[in-house]
N, C-alpha and C positions, 0 to 999 in steps of 0.2 A: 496274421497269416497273409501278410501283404504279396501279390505280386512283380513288384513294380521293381526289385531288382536284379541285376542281368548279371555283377561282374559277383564271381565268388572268393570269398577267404581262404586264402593259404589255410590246408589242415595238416594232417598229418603227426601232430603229437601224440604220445601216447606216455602215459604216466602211469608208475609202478607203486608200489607200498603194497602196504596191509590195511584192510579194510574190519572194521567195528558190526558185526552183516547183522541188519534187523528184521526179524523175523514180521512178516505182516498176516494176519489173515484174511483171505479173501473171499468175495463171494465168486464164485464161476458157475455160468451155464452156457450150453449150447443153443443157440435161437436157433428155431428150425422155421420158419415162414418166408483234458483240458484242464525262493525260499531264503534261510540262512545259509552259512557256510556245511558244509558236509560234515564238518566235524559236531555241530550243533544240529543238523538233520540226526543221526545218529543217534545222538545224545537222549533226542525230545523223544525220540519214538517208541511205541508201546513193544513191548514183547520183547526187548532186546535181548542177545543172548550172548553175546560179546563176539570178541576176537575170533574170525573163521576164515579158509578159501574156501574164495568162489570156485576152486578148478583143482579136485582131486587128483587129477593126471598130469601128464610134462606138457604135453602141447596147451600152450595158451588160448583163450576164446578171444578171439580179434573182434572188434562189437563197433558198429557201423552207428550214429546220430547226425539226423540231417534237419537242418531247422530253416526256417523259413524268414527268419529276420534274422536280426544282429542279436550278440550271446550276451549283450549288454543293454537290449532294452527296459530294464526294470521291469519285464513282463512274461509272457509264455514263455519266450525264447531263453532269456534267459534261466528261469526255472527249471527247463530241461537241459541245459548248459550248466549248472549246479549239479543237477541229479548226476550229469556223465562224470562230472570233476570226481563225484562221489567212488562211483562203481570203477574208476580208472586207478584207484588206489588199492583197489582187490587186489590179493596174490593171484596170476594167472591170468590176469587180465589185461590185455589188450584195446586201446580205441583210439581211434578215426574220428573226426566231427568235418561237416562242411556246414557253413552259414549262409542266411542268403539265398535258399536257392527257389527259385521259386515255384508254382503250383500249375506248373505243366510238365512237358516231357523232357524239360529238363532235370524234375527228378529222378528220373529215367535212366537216365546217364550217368548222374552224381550214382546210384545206386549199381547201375552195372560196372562202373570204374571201382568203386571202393569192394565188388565180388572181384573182379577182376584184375585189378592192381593191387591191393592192398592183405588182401584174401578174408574180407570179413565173412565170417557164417551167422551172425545173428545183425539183423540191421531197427534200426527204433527211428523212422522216418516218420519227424514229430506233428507236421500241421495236419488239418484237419483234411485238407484238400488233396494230398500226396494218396488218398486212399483208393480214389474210383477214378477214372483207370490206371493210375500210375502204379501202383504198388501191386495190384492185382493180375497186371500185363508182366511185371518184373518176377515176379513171383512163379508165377507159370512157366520162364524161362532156365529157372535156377530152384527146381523143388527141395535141393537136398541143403538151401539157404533157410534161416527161420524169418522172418519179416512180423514182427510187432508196430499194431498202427493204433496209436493213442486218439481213443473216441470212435471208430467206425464199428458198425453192427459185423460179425462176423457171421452169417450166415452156414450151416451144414449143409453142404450138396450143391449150394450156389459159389460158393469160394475156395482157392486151394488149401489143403490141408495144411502145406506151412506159413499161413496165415494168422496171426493172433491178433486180440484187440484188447488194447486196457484202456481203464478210465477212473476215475474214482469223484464219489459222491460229493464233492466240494461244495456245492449249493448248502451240505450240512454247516459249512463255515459263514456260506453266505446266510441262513437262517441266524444265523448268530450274529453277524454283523447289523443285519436288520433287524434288531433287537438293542444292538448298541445306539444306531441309528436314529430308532423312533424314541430313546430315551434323550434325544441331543436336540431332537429336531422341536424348534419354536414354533417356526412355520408349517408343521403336520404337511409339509409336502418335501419328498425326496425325489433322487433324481439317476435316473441310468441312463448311460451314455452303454450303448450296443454297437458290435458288429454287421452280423447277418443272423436271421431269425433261426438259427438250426434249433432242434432240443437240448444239447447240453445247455445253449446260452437262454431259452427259453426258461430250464431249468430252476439258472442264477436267480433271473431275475423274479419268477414265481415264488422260489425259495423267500428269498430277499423280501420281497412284499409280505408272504405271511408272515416271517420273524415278526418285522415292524407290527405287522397287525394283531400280533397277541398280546402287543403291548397296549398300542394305540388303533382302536379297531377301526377308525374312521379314515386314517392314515394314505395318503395316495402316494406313487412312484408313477412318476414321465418317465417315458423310455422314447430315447430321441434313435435311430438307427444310422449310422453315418454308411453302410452300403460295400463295407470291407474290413478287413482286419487293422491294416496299420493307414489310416489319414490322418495325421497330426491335425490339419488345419480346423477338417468336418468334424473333429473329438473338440477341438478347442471351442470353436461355434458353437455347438452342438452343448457343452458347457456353460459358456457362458448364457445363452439363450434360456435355460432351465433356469439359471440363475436370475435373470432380467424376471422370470414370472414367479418368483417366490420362493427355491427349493433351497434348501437349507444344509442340504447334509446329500454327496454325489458320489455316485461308485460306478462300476461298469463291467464291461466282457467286453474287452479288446484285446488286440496282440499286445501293448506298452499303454500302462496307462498313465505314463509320465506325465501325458500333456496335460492331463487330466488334473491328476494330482495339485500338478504345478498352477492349473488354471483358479484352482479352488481353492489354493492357499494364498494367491493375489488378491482375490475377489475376498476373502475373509469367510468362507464357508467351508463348515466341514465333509472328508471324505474317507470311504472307507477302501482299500485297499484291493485288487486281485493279481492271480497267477504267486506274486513274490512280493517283497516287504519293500512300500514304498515312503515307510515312516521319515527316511529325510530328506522327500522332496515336499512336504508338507508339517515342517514341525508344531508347527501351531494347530492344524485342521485335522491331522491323521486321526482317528478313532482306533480302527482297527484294520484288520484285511484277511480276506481268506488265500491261503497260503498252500501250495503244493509242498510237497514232501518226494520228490522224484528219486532223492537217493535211496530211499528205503526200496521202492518199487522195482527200481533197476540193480538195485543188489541180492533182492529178493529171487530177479530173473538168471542171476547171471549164478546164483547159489545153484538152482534146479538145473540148468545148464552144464553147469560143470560136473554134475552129479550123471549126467549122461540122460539125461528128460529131455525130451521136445517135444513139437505138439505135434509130429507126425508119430509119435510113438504113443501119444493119448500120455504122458509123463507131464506136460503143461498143459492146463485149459484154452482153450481158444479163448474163452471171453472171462475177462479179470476184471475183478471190479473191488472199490472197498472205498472206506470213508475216513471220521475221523479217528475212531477207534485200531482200523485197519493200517496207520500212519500213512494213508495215500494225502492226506491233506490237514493243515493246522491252522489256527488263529495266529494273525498278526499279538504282538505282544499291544496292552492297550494305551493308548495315547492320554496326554497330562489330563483331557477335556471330558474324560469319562467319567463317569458318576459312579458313586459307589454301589446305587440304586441300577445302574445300567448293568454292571460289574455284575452284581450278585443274581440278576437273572439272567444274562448272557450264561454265567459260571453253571446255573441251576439245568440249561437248556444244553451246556454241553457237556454235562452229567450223564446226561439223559441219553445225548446222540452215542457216550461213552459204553455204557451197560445195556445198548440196546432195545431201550422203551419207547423213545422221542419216534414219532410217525409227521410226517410234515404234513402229507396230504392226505387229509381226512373230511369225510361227506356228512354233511351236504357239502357242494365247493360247486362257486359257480363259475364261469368266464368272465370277461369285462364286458362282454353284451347280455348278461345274465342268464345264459344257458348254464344249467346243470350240466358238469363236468364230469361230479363222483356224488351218487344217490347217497343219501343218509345212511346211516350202519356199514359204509364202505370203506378201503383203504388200499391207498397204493404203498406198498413198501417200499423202499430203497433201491430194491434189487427189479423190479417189476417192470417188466419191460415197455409197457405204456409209459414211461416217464423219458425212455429212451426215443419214443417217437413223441413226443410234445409237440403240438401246435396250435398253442390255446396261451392266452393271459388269465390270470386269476385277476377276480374282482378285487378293484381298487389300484388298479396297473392302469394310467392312461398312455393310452395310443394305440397303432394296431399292426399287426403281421405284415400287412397286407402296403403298406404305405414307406 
């Protein structure tokens, strides 16, 4: 979710077919106080119910995606640059993408040209940053537009009403890969290359550390922060530096975590994978990777749409959320270096995220300064909104927020 570029991408494509629409289910609540080819999204996803339009009626749903990098960084961007590939194959459907743009009021603009020239009514303006004030000022301006913003809190009575927010439990993927992980790792020390401290990314990395630690409970993760979304250089430093003190097996929360990948299959260490499958910049290293599924989600949106739902009509939830059962998010397929031993408890733990049992965070659970987090006999679900404001490391996570 870099800012650093000014010039933007020719858009304006728009691709037709028929779409394969996968049914997800979700969790939604209102608070009141972040892949493969599409045809293989599809494919994987639970609930399927085949061939359908998205757009019961003659008028088409013109549908607006605005990304924040390039739609080719092996990362967020392009993850949600899959998803749109996906839902642009719908009957009825219509889309617009711009790349690139970055996280000020310039999306602004990208967003009132594409209401205004283009005639989108539903917009999926994807980084993280696009949400306060930019989406919330556009929105106020154009009520009778829908605007979907992936990861922000959707507040009742403090936000407009055609405002929605999704997201989905990915961290359940990252629990899985730190499980692959701490089955690989020699050295009992692994290694996360971060962004910025928000909660979703707090999340990963909390997730992450416990998988690892129900294997190997002694097990530590560095989390190095490089202080933005896209820095190639501070990801590659920042890599190799973990490396220099021991860590054996690196993954992360970036916008592309190419450098990454690539830094760790020179160096001869293993990694595990986010946002999209980055198994062949790492043939040797890859383990695995936690994996978005955005075509499901965005066919999902544009199914209820067409049906004549939106969230000023209370027909969509404001806040949408789901995991890996829900097809918002999948496991990288596992790499040559996995153990059958890794395999078979990775496989047992996403049984579990599968039918609904698997709880991640359960009490006692303390911080990395050893404050109690979550009291004994307690538990945070999936859905629970305390996991949405995170700003805490669990024990065995070195480093700190604050730094």
């Amino acid at each position: 979710m870099t800012n650093q570029r000014l010039l933007y991408l020719n858009r304006r494509k728009v691709i037709r077919g028929i779409l394969a629409t996968t049914a997800f289910g979700v969790t939604s609540k209102l608070w009141t106080g972040c892949t493969p080819t599409a045809e293989q999204n599809t494919t994987n996803s639970p609930n399927n119910t085949g061939a359908t339009s998205a757009n019961s009626g003659n008028k088409p749903i013109t549908i607006g995606f605005i990304y924040v990098g390039p739609k080719d960084d092996f990362g967020y961007n392009q993850a949600h640059a899959e998803g749109k590939e996906g839902v642009a194959k719908a009957a009825g459907v219509k889309t617009v993408e711009e790349a690139n743009v970055p996280e000020t009021t310039a999306v602004q603009e990208s967003m009132r040209n594409m209401i205004n020239q283009d005639g989108v009514s539903v917009l999926f303006p994807t980084s993280f940053g696009y949400f306060d004030p930019h989406i919330i000022k556009v929105a106020q301006e154009y009520p009778e537009v829908q605007f979907f913003h992936c990861g922000g809190l959707y507040q009742e009575g403090k936000h407009p009403k055609n405002i929605g927010s999704y997201f989905g439990y990915i961290d359940e993927a990252q629990y899985i890969a730190g499980i692959v992980a701490a089955h690989t790792s020699k050295t009992g020390k692994l290694g996360f290359v971060a962004a910025k401290p928000i909660p979703q990314l707090l999340r990963n990395v909390n997730s992450f550390t416990l998988g690892a630690r129900s294997i190997k409970p002694n097990i530590t993760t560095q989390i190095i922060f490089t202080g933005d979304w896209s820095l190639p250089v501070k990801e590659a430093e920042a890599t190799n530096s973990m490396i220099d003190q021991g860590v054996d097996v690196v993954t992360c929360h970036v916008d592309s975590p190419k450098v990454i990948m690539q830094t760790a299959e020179k160096r001869g260490i293993f990694c595990c994978g986010y946002h999209a499958n980055q198994a062949k910049l790492a043939p040797k290293g890859y383990l695995t990777g936690a994996e978005w599924d955005w075509t499901s989600v965005y066919s999902k949106y544009a199914q209820m749409i067409g049906e004549g739902k939106t969230l000023m009509n209370g027909g969509i939830p404001h806040l949408v959320r789901g995991g890996l059962k829900d097809g918002f998010c999948k496991l990288s397929d596992y790499g040559s270096a996995v153990s059958e031993a890794a395999k078979k408890d990775a496989e047992a733990a996403r049984a579990k995220f599968m039918d609904g049992s698997m709880v991640i965070y359960s009490g006692e659970l303390k911080d990395n300064t050893g404050k109690v987090i979550l009291a004994s006999g307690k538990q945070y679900q999936q859905q629970d909104v305390e996991l949405e404001r995170m700003n805490w490391l669990v024990d065995g996570v070195i480093g700190s927020i604050t730094t």
